[in-house]
MIDOSE-1310 file (N, C-alpha, C; in nm, 2 decimals, decimal comma, always signed):
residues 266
xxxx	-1,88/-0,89/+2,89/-1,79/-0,96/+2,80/-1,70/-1,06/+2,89; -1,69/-1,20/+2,84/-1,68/-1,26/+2,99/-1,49/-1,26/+2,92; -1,43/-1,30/+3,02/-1,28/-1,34/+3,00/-1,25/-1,50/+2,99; -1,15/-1,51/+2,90/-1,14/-1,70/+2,89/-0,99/-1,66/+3,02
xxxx	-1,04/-1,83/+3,04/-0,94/-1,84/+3,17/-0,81/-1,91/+3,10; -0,71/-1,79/+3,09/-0,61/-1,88/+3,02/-0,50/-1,91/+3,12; -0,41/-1,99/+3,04/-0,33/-2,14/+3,14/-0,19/-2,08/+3,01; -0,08/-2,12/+3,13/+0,07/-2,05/+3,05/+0,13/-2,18/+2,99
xxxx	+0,29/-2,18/+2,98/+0,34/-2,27/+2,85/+0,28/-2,41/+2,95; +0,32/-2,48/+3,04/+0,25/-2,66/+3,09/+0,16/-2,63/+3,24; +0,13/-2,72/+3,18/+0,03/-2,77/+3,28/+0,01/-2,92/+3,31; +0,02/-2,99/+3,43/-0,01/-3,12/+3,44/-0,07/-3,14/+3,57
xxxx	-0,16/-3,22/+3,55/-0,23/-3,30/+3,76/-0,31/-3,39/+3,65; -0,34/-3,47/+3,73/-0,42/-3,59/+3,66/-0,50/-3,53/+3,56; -0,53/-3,62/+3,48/-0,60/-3,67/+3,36/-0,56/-3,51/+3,30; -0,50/-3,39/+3,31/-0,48/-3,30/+3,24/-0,34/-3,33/+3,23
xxxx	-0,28/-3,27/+3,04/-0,11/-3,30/+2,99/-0,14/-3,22/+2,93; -0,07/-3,04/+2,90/-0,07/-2,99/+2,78/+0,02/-2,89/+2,84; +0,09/-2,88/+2,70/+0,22/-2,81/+2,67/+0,25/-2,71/+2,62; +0,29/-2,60/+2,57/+0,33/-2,55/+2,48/+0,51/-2,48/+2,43
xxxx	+0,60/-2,48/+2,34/+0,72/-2,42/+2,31/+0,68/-2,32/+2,23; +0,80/-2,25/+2,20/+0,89/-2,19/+2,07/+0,99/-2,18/+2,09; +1,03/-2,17/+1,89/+1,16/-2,15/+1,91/+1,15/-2,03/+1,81; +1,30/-1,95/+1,82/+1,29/-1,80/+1,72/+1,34/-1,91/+1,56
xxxx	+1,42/-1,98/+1,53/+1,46/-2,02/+1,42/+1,57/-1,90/+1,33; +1,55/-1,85/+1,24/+1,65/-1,79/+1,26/+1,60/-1,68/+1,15; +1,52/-1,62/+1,20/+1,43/-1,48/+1,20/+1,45/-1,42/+1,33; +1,43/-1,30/+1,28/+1,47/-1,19/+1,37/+1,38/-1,12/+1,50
xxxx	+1,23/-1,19/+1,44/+1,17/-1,16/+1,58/+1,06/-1,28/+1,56; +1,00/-1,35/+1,66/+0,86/-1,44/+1,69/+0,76/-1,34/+1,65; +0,73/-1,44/+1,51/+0,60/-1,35/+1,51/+0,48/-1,49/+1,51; +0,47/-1,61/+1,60/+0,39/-1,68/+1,60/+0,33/-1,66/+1,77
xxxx	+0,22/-1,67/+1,75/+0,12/-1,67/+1,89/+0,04/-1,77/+1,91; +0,05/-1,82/+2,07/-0,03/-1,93/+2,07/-0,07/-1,91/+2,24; -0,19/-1,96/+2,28/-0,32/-1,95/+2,35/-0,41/-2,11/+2,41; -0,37/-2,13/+2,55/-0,43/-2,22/+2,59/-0,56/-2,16/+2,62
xxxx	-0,69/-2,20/+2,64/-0,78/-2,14/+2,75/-0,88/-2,22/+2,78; -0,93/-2,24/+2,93/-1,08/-2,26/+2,96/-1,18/-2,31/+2,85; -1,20/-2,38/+2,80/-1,36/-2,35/+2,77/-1,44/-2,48/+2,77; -1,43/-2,53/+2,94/-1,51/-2,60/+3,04/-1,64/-2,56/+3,08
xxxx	-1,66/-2,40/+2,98/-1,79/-2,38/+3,07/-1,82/-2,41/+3,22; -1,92/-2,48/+3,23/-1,99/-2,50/+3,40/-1,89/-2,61/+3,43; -1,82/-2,71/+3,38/-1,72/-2,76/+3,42/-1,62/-2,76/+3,50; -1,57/-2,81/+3,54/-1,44/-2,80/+3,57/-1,33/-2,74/+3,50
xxxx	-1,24/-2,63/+3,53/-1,18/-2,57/+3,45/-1,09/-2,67/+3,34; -0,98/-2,68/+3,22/-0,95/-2,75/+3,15/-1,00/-2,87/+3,09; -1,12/-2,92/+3,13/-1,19/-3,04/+3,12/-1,20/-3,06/+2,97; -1,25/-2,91/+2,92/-1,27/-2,88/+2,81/-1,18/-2,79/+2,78
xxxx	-1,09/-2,75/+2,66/-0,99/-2,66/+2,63/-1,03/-2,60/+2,48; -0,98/-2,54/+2,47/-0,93/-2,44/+2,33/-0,80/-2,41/+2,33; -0,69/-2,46/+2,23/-0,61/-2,42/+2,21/-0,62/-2,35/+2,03; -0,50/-2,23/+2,05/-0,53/-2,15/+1,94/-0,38/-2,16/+1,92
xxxx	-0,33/-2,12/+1,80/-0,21/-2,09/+1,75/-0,22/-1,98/+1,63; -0,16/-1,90/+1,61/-0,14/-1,81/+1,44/+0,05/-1,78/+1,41; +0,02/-1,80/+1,31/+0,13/-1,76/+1,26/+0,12/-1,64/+1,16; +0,19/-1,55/+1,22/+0,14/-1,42/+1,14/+0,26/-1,39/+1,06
xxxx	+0,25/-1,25/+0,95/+0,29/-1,23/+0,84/+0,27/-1,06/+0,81; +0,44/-1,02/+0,83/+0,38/-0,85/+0,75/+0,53/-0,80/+0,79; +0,56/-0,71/+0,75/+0,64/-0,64/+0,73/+0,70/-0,56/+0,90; +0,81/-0,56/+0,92/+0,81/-0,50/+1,06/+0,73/-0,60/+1,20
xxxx	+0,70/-0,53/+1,25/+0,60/-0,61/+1,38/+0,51/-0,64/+1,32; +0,45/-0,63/+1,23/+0,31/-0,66/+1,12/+0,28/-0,83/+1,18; +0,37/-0,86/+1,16/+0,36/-1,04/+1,18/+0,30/-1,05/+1,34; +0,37/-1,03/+1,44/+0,34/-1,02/+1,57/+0,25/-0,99/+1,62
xxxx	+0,21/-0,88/+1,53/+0,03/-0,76/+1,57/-0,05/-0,89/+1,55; -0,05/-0,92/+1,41/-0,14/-1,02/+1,37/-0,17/-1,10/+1,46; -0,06/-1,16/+1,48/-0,08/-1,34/+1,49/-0,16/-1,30/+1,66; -0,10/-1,25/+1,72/-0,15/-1,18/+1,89/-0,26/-1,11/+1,87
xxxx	-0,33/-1,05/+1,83/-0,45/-0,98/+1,78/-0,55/-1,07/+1,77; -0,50/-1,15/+1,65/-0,65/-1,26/+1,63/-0,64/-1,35/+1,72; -0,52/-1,43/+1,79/-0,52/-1,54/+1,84/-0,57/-1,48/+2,01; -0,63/-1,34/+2,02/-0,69/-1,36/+2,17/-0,83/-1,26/+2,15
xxxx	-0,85/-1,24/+2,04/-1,00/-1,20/+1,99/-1,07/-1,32/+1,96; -0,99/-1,44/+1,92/-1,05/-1,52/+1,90/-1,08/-1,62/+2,01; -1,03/-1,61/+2,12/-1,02/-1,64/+2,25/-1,16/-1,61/+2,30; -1,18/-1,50/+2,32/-1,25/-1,35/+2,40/-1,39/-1,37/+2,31
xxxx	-1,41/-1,39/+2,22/-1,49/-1,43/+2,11/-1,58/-1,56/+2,15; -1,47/-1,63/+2,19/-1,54/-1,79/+2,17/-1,57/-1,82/+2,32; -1,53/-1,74/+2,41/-1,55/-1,71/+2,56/-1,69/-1,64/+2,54; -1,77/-1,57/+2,49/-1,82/-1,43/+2,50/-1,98/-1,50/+2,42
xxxx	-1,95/-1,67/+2,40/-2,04/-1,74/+2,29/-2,09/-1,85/+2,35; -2,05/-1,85/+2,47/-2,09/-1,98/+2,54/-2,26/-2,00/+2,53; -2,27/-2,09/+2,51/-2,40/-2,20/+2,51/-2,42/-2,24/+2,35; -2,36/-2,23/+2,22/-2,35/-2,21/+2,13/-2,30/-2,35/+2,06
xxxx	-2,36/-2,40/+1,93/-2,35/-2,52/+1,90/-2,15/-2,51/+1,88; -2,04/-2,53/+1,96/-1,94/-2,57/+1,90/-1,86/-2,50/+1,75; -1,91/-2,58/+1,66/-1,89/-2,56/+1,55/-1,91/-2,42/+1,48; -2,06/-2,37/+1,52/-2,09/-2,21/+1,51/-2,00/-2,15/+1,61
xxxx	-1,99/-2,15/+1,72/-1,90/-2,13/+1,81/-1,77/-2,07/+1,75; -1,72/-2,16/+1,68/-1,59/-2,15/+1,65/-1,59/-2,05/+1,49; -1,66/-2,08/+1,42/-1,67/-2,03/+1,31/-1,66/-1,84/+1,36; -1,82/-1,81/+1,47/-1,83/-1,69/+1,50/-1,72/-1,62/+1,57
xxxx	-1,58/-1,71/+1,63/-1,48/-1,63/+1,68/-1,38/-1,62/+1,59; -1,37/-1,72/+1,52/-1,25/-1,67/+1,36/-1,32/-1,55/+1,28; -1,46/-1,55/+1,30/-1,51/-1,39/+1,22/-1,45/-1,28/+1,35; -1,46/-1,30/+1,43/-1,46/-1,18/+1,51/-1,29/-1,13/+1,50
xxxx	-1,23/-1,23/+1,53/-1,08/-1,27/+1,44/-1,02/-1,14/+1,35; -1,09/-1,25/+1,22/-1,10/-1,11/+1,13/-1,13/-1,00/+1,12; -1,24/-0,95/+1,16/-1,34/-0,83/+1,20/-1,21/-0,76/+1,27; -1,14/-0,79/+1,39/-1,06/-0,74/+1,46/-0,96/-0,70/+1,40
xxxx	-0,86/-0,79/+1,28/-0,74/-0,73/+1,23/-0,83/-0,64/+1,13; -0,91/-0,63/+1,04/-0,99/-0,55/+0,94/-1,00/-0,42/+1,03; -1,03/-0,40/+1,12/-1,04/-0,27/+1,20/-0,93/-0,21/+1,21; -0,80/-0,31/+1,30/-0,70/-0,22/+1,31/-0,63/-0,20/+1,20
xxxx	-0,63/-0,27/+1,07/-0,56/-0,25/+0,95/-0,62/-0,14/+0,89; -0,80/-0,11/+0,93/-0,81/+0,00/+0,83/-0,77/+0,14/+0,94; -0,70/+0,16/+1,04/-0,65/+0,27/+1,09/-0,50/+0,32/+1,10; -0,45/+0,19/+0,98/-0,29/+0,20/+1,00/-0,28/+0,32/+0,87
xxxx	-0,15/+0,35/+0,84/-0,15/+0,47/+0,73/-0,16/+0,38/+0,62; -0,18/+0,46/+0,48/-0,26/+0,37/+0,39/-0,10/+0,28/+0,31; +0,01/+0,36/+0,34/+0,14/+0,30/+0,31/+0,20/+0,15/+0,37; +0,14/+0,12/+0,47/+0,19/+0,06/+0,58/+0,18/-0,11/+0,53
xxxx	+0,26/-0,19/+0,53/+0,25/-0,34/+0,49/+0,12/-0,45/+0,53; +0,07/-0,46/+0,42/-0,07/-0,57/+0,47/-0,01/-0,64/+0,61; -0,10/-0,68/+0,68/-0,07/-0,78/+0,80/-0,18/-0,87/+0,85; -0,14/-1,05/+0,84/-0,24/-1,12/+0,88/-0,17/-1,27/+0,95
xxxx	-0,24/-1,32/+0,93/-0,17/-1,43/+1,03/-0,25/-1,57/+0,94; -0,19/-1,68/+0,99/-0,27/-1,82/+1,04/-0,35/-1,77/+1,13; -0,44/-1,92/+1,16/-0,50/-1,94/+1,26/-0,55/-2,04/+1,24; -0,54/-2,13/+1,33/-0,60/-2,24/+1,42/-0,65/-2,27/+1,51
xxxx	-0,78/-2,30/+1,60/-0,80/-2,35/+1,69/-0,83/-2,46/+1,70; -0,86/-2,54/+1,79/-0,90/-2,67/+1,84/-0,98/-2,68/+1,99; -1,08/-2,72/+2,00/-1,16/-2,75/+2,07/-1,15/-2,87/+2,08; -1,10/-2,92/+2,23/-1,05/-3,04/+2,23/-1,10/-3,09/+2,46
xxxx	-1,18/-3,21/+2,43/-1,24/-3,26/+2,55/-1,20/-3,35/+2,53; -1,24/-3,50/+2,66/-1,16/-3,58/+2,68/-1,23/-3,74/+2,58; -1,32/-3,64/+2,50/-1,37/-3,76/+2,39/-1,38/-3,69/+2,25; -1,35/-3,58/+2,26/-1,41/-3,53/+2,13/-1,31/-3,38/+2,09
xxxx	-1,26/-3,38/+1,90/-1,21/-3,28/+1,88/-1,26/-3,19/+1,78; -1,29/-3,07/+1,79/-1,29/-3,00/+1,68/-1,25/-2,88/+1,68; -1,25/-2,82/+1,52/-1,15/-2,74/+1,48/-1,21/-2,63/+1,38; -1,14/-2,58/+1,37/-1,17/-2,46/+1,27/-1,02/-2,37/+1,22
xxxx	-0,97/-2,38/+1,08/-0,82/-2,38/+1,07/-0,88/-2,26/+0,93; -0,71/-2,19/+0,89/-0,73/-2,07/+0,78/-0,55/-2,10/+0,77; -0,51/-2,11/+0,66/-0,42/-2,14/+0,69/-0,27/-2,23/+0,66; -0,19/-2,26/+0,71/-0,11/-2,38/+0,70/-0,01/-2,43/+0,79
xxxx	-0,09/-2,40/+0,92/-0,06/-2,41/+1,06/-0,10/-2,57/+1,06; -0,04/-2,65/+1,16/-0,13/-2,83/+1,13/-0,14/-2,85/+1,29; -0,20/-2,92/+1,25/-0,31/-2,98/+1,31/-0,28/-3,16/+1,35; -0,25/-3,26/+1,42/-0,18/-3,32/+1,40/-0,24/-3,46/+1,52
xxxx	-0,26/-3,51/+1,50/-0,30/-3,68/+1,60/-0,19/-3,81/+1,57; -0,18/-3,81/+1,72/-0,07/-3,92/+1,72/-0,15/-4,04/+1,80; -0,15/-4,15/+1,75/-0,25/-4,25/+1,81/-0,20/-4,41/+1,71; -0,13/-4,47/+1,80/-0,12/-4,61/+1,79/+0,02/-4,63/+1,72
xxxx	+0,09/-4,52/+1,72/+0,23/-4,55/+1,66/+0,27/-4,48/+1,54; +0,09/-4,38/+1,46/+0,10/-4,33/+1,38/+0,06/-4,20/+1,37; +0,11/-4,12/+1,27/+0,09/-3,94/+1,27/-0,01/-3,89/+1,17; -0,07/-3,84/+1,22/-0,18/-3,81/+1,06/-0,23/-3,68/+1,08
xxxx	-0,21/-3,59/+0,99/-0,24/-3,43/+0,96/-0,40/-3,44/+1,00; -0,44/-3,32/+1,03/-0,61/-3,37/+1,04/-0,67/-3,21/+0,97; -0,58/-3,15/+0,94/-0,64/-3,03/+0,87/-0,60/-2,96/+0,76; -0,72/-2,89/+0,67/-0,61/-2,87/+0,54/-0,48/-2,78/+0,56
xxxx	-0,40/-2,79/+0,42/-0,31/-2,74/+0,43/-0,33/-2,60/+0,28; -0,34/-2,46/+0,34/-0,39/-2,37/+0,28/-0,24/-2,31/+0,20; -0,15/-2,35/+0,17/-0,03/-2,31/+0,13/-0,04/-2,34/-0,02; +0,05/-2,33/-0,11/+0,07/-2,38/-0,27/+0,13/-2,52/-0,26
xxxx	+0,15/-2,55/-0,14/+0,20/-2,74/-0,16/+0,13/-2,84/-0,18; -0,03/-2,81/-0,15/-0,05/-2,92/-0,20/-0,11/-2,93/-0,37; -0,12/-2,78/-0,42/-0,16/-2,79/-0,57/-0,01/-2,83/-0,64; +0,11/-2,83/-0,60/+0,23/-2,87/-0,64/+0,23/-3,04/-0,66
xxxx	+0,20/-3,07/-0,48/+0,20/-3,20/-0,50/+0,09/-3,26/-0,61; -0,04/-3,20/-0,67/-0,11/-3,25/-0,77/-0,03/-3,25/-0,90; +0,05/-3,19/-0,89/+0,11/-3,15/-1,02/+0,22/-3,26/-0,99; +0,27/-3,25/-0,96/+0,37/-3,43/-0,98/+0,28/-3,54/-0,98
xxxx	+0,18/-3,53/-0,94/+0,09/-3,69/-0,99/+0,06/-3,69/-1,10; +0,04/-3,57/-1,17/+0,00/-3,57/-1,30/+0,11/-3,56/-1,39; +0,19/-3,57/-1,33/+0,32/-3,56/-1,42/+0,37/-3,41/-1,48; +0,30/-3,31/-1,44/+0,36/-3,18/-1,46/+0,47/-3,11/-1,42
xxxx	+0,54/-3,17/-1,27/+0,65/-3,10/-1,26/+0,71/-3,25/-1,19; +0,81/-3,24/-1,16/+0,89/-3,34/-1,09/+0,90/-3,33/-0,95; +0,88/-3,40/-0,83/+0,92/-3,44/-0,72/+1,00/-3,29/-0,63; +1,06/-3,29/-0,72/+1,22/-3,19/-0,68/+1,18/-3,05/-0,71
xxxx	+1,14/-3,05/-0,87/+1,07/-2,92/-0,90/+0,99/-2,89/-0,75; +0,93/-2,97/-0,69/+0,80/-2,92/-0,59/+0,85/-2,88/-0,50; +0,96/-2,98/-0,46/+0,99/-3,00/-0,32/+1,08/-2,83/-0,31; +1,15/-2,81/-0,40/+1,22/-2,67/-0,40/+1,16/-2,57/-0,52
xxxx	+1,02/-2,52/-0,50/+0,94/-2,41/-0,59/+0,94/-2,33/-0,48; +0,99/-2,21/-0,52/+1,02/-2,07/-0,44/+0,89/-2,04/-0,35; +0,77/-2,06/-0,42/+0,65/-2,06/-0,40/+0,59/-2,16/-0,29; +0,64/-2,26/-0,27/+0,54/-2,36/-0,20/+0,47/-2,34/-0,07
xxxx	+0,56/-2,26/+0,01/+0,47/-2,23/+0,15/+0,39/-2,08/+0,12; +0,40/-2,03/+0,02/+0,28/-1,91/+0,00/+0,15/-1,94/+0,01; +0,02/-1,89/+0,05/-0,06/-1,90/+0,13/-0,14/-1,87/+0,04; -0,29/-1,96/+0,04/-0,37/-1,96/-0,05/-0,52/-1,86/+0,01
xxxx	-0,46/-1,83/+0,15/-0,58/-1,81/+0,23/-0,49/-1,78/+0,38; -0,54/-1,66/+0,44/-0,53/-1,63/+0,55/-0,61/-1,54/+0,64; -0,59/-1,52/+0,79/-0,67/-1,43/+0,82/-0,58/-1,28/+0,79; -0,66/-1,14/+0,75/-0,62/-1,03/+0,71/-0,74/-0,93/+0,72
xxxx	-0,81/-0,95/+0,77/-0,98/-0,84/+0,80/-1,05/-0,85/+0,67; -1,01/-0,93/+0,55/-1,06/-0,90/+0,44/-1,13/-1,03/+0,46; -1,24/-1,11/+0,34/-1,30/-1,19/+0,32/-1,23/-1,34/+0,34; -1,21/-1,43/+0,39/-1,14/-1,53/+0,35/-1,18/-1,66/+0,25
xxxx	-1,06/-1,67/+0,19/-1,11/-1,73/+0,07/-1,13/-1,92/+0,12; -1,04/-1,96/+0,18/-1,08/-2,10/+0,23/-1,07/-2,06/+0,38; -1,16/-2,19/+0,44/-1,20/-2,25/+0,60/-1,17/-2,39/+0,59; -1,06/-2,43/+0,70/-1,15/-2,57/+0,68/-1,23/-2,60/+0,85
xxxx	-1,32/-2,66/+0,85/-1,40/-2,66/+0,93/-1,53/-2,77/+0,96; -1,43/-2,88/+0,98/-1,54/-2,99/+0,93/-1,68/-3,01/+1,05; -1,76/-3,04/+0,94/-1,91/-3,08/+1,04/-1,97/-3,13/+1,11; -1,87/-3,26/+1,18/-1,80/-3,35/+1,25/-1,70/-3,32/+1,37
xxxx	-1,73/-3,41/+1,51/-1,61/-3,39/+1,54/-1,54/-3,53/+1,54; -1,40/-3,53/+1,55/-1,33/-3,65/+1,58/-1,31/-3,70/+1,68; -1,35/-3,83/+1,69/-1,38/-3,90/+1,84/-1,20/-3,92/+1,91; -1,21/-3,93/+2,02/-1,06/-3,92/+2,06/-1,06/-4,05/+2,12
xxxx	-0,92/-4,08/+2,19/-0,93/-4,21/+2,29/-0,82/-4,21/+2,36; -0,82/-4,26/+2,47/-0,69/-4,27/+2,55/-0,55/-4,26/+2,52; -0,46/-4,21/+2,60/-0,35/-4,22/+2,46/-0,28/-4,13/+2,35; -0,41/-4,05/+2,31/-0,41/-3,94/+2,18/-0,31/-3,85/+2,21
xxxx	-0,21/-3,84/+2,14/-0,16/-3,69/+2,12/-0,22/-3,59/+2,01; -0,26/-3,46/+2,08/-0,31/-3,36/+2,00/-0,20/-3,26/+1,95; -0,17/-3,24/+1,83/-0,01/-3,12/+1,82/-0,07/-3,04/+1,72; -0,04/-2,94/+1,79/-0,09/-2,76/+1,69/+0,06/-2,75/+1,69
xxxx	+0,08/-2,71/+1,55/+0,19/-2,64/+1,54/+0,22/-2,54/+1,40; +0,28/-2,39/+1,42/+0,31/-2,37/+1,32/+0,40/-2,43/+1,17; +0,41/-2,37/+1,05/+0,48/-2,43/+0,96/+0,66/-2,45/+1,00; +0,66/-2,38/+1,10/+0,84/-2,40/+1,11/+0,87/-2,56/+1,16
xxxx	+0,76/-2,61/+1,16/+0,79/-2,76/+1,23/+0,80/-2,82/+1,13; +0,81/-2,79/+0,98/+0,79/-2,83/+0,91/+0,97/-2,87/+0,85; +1,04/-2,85/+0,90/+1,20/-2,84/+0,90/+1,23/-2,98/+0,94; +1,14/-3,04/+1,04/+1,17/-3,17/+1,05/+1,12/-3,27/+0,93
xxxx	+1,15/-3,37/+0,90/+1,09/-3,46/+0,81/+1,00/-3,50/+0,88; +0,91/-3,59/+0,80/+0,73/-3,68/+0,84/+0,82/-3,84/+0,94; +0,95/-3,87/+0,86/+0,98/-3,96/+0,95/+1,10/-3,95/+1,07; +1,13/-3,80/+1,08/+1,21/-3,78/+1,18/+1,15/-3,77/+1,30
xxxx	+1,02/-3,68/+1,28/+0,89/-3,62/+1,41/+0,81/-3,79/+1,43; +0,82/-3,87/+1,33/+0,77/-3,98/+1,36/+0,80/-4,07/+1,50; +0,99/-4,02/+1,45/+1,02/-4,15/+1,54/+1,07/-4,08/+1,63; +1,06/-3,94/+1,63/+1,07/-3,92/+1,83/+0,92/-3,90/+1,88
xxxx	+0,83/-3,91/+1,82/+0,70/-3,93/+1,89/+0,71/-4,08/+1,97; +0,74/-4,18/+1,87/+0,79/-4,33/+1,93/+0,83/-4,33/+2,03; +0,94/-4,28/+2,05/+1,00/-4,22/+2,18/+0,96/-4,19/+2,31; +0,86/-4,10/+2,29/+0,86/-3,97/+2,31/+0,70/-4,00/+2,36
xxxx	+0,64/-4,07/+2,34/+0,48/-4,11/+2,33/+0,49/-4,09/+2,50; +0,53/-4,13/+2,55/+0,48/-4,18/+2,72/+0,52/-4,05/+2,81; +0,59/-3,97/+2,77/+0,65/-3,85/+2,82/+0,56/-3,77/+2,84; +0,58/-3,66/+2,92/+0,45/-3,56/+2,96/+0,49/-3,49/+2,82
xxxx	+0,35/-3,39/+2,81/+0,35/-3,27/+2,70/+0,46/-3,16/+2,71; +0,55/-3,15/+2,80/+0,62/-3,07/+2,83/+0,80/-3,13/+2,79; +0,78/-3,21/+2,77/+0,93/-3,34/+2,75/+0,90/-3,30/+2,61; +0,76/-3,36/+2,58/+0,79/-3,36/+2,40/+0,81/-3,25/+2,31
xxxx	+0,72/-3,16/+2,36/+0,73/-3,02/+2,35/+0,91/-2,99/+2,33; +0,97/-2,97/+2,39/+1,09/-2,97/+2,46/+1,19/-3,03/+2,33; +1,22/-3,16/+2,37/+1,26/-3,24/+2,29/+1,28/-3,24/+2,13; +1,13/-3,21/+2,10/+1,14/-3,18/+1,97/+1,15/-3,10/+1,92
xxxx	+1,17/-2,99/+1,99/+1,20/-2,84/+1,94/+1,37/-2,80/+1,99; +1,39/-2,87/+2,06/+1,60/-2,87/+2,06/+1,62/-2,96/+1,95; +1,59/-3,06/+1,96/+1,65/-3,11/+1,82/+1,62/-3,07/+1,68; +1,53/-2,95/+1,64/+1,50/-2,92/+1,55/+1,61/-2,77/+1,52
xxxx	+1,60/-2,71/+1,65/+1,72/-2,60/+1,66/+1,88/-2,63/+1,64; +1,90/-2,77/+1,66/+2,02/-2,83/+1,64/+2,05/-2,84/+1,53; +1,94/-2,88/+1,42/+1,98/-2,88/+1,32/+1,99/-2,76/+1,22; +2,04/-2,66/+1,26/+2,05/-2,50/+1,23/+2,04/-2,49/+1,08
xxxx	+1,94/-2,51/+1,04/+1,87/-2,50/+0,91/+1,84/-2,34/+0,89; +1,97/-2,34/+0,73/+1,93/-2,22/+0,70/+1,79/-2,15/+0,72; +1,71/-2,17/+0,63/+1,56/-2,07/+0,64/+1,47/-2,11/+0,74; +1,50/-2,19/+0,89/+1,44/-2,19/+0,96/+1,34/-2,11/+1,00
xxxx	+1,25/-2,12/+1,02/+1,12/-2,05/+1,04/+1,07/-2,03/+1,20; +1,03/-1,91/+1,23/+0,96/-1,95/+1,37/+0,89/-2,09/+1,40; +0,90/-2,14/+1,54/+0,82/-2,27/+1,51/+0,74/-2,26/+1,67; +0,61/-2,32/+1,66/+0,53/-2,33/+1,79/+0,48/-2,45/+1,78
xxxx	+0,54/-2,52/+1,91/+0,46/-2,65/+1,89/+0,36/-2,69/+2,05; +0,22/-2,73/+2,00/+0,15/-2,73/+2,12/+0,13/-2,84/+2,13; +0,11/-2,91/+2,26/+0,06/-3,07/+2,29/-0,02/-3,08/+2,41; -0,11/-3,19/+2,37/-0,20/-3,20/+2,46/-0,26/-3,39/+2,48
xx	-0,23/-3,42/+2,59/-0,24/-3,54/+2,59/-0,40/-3,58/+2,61; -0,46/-3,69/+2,59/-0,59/-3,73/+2,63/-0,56/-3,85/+2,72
C-alpha cells in the first residue's frame, strides 16, 4: 500500500505556490480537514497535486473523526491507484472514503450521533484540473479579474435560489431559511445520493488561482472575496491564504463557521 507524499500548510520554490489556513470561527472545536499530497507519480514531486478538503458533521468529535478519516483514506486510496484513468481514480478513492467512515460507523454503539463530512478533491497539474466533490465545500478559479465556482453546491441553497426565480419565496425568505446550508448529500459510509464529477477536465493557464474552501468562507460576500483577490492576485498562496482569513475573523460574525481555505497558484 503505497503512502502519498504529503506537504504541510505552504510551500513555495519556483513554478510551485500552494497554501493552506484555518480558522476556528466561533465553534468550539475544528472539525474541517484538509490534505496537500504528491500525486506526480514518476514525476517530480508536486508537479502534479491533489488537494483534498472535508468538512465534517456529528455530534461531539463526530465532525473531526469524519472530515480526518475520509480526507486521508481518500489520500491513501488515490495513492494506492496509480496508473488509473484520473477521473476513475478519483471516483475509486471517494468510494474507499466512504467504505472507510461506513466501517467505523458500523462499530460505534448503535446510540451514538450519525457522522460524515464534505469532501472535495482536486487534482490539479500545471495545465489541467479535475475534481470530484460531495457536498458544499467550493471549489473556486480566479483568472483574469474574475471568480467563478467550478463545483456543485450540494446544500438546500440552490433549490431556494430556484424558488425566488419562480417567484415562490422572496430574495430574503432564501437568504435567511433556517435550512439553507443543510446538505443534500454527504459522505457518511451509506450510499451517496449526489457526485459531482465532471468528464472533463478544465484546461488551466498561467496566472490561475485554484481555492478549495470550506462553507465558513461563505461569511464573506461574492464581492468582498472579489476584491481582495484583486489585491491579493500577485501575492504568494500563503499572503492570500492569510489575508483573507484575518479579515474574515475580524468581522466576528455571530454563526461563524469553521473555515479552510486552500490555494494553489499555476
Amino acid at each position: 500500500m503505497a503512502d502519498p507524499e504529503v506537504f504541510s500548510s505552504a510551500h513555495f520554490r519556483k513554478e510551485q505556490d500552494f497554501a493552506a489556513a484555518q480558522i476556528l470561527g466561533e465553534r468550539a472545536q475544528q472539525e474541517d480537514c484538509w490534505l496537500f499530497c504528491s500525486a506526480g507519480d514518476s514525476q517530480a514531486p508536486m508537479s502534479r497535486m491533489l488537494a483534498i478538503v472535508g468538512d465534517g458533521m456529528g455530534a461531539h468529535s463526530g465532525g473531526s473523526t469524519a472530515s480526518y478519516l475520509a480526507v486521508h483514506a481518500m489520500a491513501r486510496a488515490f495513492a494506492d491507484h496509480e496508473g488509473q484513468a484520473t477521473r476513475i481514480r478519483l471516483a475509486t478513492a471517494l468510494q474507499k472514503a466512504n467504505e472507510t467512515l461506513g466501517l467505523v460507523s458500523a462499530r460505534l454503539p448503535q446510540d451514538t450521533p450519525a457522522m460524515g463530512t464534505t469532501l472535495l478533491a482536486a487534482w490539479i497539474s500545471r495545465q489541467n484540473l479535475h475534481w470530484i466533490s460531495v457536498g458544499d465545500s467550493l471549489l473556486m478559479l480566479w483568472r483574469d479579474g474574475q471568480l467563478r465556482r467550478l463545483n456543485a453546491d450540494h446544500s438546500l441553497s440552490p433549490i431556494l435560489e430556484d424558488r425566488v426565480k419562480q417567484g415562490l419565496m422572496t430574495p430574503g425568505q432564501a437568504a435567511n431559511h433556517p435550512r439553507r446550508h443543510a446538505l443534500q448529500s454527504a459522505v457518511m459510509g451509506q450510499p451517496i445520493a449526489l457526485v459531482d464529477a465532471p468528464a472533463e477536465a478544465i484546461t488551466l493557464q498561467q496566472g490561475d488561482l485554484i481555492l478549495l474552501a470550506s462553507d465558513g468562507l461563505l461569511g464573506l460576500r461574492q464581492a468582498e472575496l472579489c476584491g481582495m483577490l484583486s489585491n491579493l492576485a500577485t501575492q504568494s498562496a500563503q499572503s492570500i491564504c492569510s489575508e483573507i482569513l484575518t479579515h474574515l475573523s475580524a468581522l466576528r460574525l455571530q454563526s461563524q463557521d469553521n473555515t479552510t481555505l486552500m490555494v494553489v497558484r499555476i
